[in-house]
N, C-alpha and C positions, 0 to 999 in steps of 0.2 A: 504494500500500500504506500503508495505517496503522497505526501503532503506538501505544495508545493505555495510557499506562500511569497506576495511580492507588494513592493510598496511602489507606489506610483504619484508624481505631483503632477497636478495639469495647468499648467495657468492659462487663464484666460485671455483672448483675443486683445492684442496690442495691451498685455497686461493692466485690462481698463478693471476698477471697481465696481464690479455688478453683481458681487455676491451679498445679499440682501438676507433680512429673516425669510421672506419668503422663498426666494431661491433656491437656500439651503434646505426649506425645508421639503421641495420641488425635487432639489438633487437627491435629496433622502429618499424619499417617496419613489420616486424612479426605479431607483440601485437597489432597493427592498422588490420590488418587481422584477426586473431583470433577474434578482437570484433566484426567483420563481419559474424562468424560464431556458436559463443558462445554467452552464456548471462554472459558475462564476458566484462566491461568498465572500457579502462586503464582511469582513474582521472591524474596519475601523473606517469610519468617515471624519475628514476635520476640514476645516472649510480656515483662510484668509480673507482679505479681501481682493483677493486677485488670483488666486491659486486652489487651487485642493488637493488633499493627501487623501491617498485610496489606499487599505492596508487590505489588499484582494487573495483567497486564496481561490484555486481553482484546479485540474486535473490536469496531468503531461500532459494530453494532447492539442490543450490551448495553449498556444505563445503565447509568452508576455505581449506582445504586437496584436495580434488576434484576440487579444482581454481586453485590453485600453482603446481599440477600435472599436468594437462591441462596447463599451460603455460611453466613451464618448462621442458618438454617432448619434446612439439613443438617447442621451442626457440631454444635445443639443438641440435635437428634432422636442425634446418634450419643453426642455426651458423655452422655446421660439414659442412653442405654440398659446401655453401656461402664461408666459410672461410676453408680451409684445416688445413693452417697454424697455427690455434688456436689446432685444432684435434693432431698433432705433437708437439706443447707447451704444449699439457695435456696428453702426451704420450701415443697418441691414446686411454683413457679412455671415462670417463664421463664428460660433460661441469661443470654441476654445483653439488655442493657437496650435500650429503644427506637430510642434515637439511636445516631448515628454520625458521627465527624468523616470527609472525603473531601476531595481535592485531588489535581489532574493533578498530573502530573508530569512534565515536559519530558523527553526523549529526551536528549539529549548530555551539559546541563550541569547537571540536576537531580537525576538517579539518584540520582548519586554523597552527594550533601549528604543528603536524606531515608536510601539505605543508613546512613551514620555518625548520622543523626539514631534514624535506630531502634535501633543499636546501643550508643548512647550515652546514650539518656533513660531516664527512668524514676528512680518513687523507689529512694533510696542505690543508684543505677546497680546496678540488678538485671534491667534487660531480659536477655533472651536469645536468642540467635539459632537458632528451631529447623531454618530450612531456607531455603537458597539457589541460585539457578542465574541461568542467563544469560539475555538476552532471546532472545526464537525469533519468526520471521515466522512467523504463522497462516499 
């Protein structure tokens, strides 16, 4: 059995401010669906205000590439529709920008350090943590 677990930060489109209460609570709501559809398990959500940390675990036969495709594809098509207002802040573009940082994330003795590292960065420590659970064997 593998357990394969990855953290992922997405910022957003011309790294602009549009992570709102609601937003977040948008992206929440999404990524709780998606794992209903996917073999994709959000571990941890945490929101800036320009960025997000994904603490995602999911199955070998999803790349890391084919995880964060499938999430933020879906997250963008939901936040446009949800939110217009965001779609007019990003001057009717793309939600989130091209790139993406990603790194495994060890099983026993890493978890823990990335959890406090998402909980704890960000500018003037404004992360936020909008959703958490345990690890689960697929």
């Amino acid at each position: 059995m593998s357990v394969l677990l990855y953290h992922y930060v997405c910022p957003s489109k011309y790294r602009r401010v549009v992570f709102s209460e609601a937003v977040d609570e948008s992206i929440k709501c999404v990524c709780l669906e998606i794992s209903k559809r996917y073999e994709i398990e959000f571990i941890e959500i945490g929101t800036d205000k320009d960025h997000v940390h994904f603490l995602i675990q999911s199955v070998p036969t999803n790349s890391p590439t084919k995880i964060i495709q499938t999430v933020k594809s879906i997250t963008a098509r939901e936040i446009f529709i949800k939110h217009p207002e965001v779609k007019r802040q990003l001057w009717g573009g793309e939600f989130w920008s091209k790139g993406f940082y990603v790194n495994t994330v060890g099983r026993h003795g890493d978890e823990n350090t990335i959890k406090e590292y998402v909980k704890n960065q960000g500018r003037e420590k404004e992360c936020k943590q909008l959703h958490k659970q345990q690890l689960s064997l697929f």
